[in-house]
VMD Tcl script that draws the C-alpha trace (Angstrom):
set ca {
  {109.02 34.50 -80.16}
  {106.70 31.45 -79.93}
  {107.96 28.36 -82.08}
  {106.12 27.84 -84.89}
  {105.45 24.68 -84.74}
  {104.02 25.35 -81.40}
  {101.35 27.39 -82.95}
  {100.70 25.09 -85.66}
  {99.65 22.28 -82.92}
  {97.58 24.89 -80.93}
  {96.33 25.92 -83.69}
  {95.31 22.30 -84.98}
  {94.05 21.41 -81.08}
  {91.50 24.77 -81.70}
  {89.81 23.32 -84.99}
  {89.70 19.79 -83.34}
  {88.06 21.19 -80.18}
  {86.06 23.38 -82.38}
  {84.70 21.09 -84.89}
  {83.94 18.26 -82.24}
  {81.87 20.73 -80.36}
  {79.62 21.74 -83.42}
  {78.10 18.45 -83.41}
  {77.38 16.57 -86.13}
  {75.44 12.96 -87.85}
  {75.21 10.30 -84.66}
  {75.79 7.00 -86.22}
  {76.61 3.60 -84.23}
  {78.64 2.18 -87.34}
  {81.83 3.74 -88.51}
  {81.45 6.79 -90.65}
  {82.69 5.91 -94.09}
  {85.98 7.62 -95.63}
  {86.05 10.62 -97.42}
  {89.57 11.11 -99.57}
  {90.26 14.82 -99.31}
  {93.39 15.27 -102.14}
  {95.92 18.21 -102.08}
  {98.79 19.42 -103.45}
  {99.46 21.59 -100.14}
  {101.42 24.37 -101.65}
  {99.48 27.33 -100.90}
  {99.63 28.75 -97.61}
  {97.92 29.89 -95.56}
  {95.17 27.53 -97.74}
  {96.67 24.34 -97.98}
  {100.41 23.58 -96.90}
  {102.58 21.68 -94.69}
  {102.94 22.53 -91.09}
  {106.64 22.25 -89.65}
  {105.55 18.69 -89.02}
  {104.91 17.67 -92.55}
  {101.18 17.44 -91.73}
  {98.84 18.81 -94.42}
  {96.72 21.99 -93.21}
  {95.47 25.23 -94.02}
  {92.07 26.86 -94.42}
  {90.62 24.97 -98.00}
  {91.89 21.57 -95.79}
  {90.26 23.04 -91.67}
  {87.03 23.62 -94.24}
  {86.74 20.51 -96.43}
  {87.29 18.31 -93.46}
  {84.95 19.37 -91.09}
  {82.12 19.74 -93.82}
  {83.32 15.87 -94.16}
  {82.68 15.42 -90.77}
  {79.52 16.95 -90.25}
  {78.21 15.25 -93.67}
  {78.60 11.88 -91.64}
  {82.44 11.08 -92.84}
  {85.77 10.46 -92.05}
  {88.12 12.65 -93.49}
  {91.45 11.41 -95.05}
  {94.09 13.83 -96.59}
  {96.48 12.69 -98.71}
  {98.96 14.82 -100.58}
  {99.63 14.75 -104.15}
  {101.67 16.62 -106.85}
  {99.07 19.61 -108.16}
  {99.97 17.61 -111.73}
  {98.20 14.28 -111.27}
  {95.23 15.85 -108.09}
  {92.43 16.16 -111.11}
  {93.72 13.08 -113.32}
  {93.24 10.82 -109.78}
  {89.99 12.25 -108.64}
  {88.17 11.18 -112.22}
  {90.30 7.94 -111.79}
  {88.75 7.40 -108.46}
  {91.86 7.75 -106.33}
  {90.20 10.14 -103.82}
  {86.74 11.51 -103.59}
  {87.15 15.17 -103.10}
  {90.42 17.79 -104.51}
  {91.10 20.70 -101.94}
  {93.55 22.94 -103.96}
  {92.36 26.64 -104.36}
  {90.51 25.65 -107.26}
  {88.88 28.42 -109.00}
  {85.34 27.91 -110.45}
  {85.42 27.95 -114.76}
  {83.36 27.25 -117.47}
  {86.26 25.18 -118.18}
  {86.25 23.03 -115.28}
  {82.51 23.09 -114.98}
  {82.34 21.15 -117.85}
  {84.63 18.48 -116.55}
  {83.80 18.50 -112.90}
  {81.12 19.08 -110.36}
  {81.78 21.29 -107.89}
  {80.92 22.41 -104.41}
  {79.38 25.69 -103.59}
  {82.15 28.31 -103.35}
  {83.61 28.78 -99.73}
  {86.20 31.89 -101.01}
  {86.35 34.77 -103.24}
  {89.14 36.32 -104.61}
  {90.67 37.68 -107.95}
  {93.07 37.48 -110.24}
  {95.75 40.82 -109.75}
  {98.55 42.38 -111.25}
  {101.84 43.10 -109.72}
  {104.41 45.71 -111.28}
  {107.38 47.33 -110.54}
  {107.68 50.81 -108.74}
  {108.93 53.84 -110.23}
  {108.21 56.53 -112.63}
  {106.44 55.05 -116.35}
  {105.68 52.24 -114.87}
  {101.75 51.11 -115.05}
  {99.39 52.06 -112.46}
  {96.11 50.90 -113.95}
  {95.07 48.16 -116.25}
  {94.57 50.38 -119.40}
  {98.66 51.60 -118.67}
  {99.28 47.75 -119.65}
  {98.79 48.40 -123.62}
  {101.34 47.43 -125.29}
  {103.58 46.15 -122.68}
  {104.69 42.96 -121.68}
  {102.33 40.79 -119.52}
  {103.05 37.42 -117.92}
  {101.38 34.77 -116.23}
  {102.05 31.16 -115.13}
  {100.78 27.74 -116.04}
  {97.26 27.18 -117.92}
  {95.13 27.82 -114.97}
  {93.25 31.18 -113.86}
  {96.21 33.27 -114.10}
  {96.55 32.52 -117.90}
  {92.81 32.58 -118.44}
  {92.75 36.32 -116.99}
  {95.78 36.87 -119.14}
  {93.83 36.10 -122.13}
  {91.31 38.76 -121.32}
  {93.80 41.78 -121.61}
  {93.45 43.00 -124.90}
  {96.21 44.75 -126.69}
  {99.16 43.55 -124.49}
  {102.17 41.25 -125.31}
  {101.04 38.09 -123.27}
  {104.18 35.94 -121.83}
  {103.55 32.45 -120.40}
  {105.57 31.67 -117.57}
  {106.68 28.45 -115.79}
  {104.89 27.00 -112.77}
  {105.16 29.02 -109.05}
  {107.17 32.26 -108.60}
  {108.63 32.20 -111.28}
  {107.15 35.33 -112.05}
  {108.22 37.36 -109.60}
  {112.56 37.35 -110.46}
  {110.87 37.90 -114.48}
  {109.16 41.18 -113.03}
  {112.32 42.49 -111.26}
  {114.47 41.34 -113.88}
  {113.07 43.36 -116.83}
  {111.87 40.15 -118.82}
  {108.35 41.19 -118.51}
  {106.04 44.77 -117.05}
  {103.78 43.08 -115.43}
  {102.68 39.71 -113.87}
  {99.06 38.26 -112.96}
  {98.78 36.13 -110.20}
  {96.49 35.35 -107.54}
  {95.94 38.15 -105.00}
  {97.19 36.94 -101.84}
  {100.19 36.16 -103.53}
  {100.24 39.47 -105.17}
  {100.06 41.19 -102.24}
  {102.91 38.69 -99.87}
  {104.88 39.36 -103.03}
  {104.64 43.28 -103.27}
  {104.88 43.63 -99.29}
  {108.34 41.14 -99.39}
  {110.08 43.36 -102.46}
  {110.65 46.69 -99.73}
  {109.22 48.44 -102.07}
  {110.12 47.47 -105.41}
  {106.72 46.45 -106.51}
  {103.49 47.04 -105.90}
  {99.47 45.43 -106.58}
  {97.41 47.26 -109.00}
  {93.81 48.63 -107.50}
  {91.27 46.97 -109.76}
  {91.61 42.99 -110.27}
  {91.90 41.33 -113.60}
  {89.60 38.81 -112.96}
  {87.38 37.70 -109.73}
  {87.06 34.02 -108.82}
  {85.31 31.62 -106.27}
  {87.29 28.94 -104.95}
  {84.99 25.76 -104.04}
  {85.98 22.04 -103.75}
  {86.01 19.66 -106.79}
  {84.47 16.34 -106.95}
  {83.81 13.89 -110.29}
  {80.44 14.84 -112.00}
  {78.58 11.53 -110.76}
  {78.83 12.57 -107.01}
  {75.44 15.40 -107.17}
  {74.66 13.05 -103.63}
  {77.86 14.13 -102.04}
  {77.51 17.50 -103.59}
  {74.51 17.96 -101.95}
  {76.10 16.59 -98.28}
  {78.87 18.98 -98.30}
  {77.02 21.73 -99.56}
  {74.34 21.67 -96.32}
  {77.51 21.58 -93.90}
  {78.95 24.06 -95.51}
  {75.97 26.57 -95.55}
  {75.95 25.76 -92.20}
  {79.16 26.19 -91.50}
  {78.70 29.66 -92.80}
  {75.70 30.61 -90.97}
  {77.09 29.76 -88.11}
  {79.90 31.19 -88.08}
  {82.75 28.91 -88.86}
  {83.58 29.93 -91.85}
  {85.35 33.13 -90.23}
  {86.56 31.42 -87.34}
  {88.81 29.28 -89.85}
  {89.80 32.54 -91.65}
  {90.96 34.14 -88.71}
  {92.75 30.79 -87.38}
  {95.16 30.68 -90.65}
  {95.05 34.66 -91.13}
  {92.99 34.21 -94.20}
  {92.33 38.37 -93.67}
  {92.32 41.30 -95.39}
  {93.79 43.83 -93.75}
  {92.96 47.86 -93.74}
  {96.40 48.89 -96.20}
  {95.04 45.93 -98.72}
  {96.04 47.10 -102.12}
  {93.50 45.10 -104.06}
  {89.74 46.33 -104.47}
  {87.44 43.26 -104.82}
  {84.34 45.75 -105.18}
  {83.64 47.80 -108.24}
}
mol new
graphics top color blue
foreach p $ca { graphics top sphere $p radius 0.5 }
foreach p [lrange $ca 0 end-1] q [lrange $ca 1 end] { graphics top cylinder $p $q radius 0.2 }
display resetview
């Protein structure tokens, strides 16, 4: 089997080689910095290679938009607690972290134009009585981690017993342990959860909530907005946007459980 972290260098020589051929802003000065923040806990989004370097597909994105804006692109890696607290602080310019687009947030940041969609699922356990559709959750127990779009979607059920969990996977031994029905989390790890129990649980069809991911900057940077936004529509257009998905397997496959489309 190939080493892993053989891939993870190939695979970081393709986006180089990739990126540097798409061209980008000629300048005879030095390009200025760009801070690009994450917590790198999410793969295959953002996450540490077997080298300790930060990558994944929110970091391959936000740094060659960067780059084709005219920057240079620093990540640096910080706790998911502090990444928001720092960017209005000025500590970095730019917070690459799965961020799901809110009302919420909209009113405290300004954000890029969205560069993934995904949802909000449930997991549950297999077996007979167990719930197999979103109405089956009445009355049962329900949890969900943290205050951020897991909890939100949480607090759209009506008519469930709503259990906040602690921070991560914390979830997932609750679920198999009894403590709670049913869990909401985010759907890729839904689904890497469901497909690692051998059967124990599975994803429910119809998603609690949908969401955009996009990047987050503080609400006096409309200019850089406006920078990353062109290279990222261009990105798109061109192409790049599922080159980078298939690069960190950012794919949904034929048996996915989840059904983004009403």
């Amino acid at each position: 089997m190939e080493d892993a972290g053989l891939r993870t260098r190939i695979l970081h020589c393709f986006l180089l080689l990739a990126a540097a051929a798409c061209g980008g802003p000629a300048t005879g000065d030095d390009p200025p910095s760009l801070r690009i923040a994450s917590d790198a806990t999410f793969p295959p989004f953002h996450y540490l290679d077997d080298e300790g370097t930060p990558t994944g597909l929110d970091l391959a994105l936000a740094e060659e938009a960067a780059r084709r804006a005219g920057y240079a692109a620093e990540v640096v890696v910080r706790p998911y607690d502090v990444l928001f607290a720092e960017l209005l602080e000025g500590r970095h310019d730019l917070v690459a972290a799965t961020t799901g687009v809110t009302p919420e947030r909209e009113a405290r940041y300004l954000f890029t134009r969205p560069y993934f969609s995904t949802a909000q699922v449930v997991i549950v356990r297999t077996g007979p009585g167990e719930p197999g559709t979103l109405g089956d959750l009445e009355g049962r127990r329900v949890g969900a981690a943290g205050e951020g779009t897991s909890a939100a979607a949480l607090g759209t059920l009506a008519d469930v017993e709503r259990v906040v969990l602690g921070k991560g996977q914390a979830g997932v031994p609750a679920l198999e342990g009894g403590e709670i029905d049913a869990l909401i989390v985010d759907e890729f790890d839904a689904v890497a959860a469901a497909r690692a129990s051998e059967g124990r649980l599975r994803v429910l069809r119809e998603p609690v909530a949908r969401e955009d991911y996009a990047f987050v900057l503080t609400p006096g940077r409309a200019s850089l907005k406006a920078e990353l936004d062109a290279a990222l529509d261009t990105m798109e257009q061109e192409g790049r946007f599922a080159e980078i998905r298939s690069a960190f397997g950012v794919e949904r496959d034929a048996d996915w459980p989840v059904a983004l489309e009403p």
